[in-house]
C-alpha positions as CSV (number, residue, x, y, z in Angstrom):
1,X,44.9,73.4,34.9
2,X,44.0,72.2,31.4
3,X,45.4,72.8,28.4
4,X,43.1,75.0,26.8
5,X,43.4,77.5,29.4
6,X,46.9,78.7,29.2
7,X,49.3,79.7,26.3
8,X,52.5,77.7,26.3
9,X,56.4,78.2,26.0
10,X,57.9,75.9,23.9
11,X,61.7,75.3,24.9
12,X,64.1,73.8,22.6
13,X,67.9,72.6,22.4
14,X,70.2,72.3,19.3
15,X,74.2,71.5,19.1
16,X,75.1,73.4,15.9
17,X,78.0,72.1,13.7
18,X,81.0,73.9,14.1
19,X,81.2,77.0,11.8
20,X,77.6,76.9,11.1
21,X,76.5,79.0,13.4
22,X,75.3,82.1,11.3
23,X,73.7,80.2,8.6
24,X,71.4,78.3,11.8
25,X,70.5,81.7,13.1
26,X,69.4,83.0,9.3
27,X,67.7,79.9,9.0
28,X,66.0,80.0,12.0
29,X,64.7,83.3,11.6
30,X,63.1,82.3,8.6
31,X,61.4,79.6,10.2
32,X,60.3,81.4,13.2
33,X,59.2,84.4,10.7
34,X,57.1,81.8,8.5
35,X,55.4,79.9,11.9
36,X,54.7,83.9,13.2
37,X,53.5,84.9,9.6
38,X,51.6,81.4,8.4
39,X,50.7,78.8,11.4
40,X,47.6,79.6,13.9
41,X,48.9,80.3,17.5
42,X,52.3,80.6,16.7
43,X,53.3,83.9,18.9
44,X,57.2,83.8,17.8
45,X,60.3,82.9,19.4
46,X,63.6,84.2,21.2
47,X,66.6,82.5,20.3
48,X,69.9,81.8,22.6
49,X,72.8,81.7,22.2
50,X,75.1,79.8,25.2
51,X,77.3,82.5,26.2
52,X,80.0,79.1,27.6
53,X,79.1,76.8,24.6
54,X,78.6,79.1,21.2
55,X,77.3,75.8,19.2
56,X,74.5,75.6,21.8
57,X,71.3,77.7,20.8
58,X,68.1,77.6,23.1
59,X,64.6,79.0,21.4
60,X,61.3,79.9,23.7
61,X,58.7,79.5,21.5
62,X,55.1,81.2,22.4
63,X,52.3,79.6,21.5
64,X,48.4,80.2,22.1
65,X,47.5,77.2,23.5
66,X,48.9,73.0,23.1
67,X,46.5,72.9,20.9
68,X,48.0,75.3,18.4
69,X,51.6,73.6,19.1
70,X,50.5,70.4,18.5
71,X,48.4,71.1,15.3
72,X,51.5,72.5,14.1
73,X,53.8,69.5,15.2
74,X,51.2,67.2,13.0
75,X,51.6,69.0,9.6
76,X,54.5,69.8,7.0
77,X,56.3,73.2,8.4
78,X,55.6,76.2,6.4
79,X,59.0,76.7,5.4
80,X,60.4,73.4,4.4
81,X,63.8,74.9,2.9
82,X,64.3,77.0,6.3
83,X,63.4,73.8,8.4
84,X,65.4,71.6,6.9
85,X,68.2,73.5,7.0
86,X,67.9,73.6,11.0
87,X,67.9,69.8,10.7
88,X,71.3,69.8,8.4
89,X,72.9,72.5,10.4
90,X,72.1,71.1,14.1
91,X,71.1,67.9,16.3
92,X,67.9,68.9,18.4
93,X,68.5,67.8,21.2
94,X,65.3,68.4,23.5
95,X,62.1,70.5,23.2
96,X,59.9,70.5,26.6
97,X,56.3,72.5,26.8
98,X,55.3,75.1,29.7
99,X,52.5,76.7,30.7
100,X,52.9,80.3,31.2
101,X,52.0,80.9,34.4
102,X,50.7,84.8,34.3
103,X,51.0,87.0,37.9
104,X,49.5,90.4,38.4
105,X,52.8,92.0,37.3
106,X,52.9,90.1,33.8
107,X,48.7,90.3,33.2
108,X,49.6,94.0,33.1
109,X,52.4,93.7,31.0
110,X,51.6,95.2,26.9
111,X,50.0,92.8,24.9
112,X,52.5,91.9,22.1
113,X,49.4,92.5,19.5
114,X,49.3,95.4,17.6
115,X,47.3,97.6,18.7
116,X,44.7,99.8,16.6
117,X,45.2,103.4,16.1
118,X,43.1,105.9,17.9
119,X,40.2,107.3,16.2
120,X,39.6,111.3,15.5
């Protein structure tokens, strides 16, 4: 498989400081909202939140392709203020890349792009 031919999940890790973890989540939605909104590829993000471990927080990322992900990696983020209050509020800890693998039951699944209204 090459890059090119799949979109990718992006997984990443944080430890949140103690009694931070609202003001991570409201900055990570603005993030997340600004990649979705500004960056080419970007598909948006889940975030987690470790049911055991409340200062752990996992995000799957979507992304078109590597390509996109990486083009992204290589410039400033289109939030700065929201990103760097991720890095005050947290220690990343990993972020690993996937290939979506797609099966006949998720190839039929709705596309998460809007879809046009039917014509009269």
């Amino acid at each position: 498989m090459t890059s090119g031919q799949s979109s990718v999940r992006v997984v990443y890790r944080w430890r949140v400081r103690s009694q931070c973890e609202e003001e991570f989540v409201r900055a990570w939605m603005q993030a997340t909202q600004a990649i979705r909104d500004r960056v080419p590829g970007g598909r948006g993000s889940l975030l987690l939140r470790c049911q055991a471990d409340p200062q752990l927080f996992i995000a799957i990322a979507r992304w078109d392709s590597l390509e996109d992900w990486e083009r992204f990696q290589a410039k400033p983020p289109p939030n700065p203020r929201a990103f760097a209050r991720l890095d005050a509020l947290s220690h990343l800890m990993s972020h690993e890349v996937f290939y979506e693998i797609e099966d006949e039951r998720t190839s039929q699944l709705p596309s998460d792009e809007p879809q046009d209204e039917p014509k009269d």
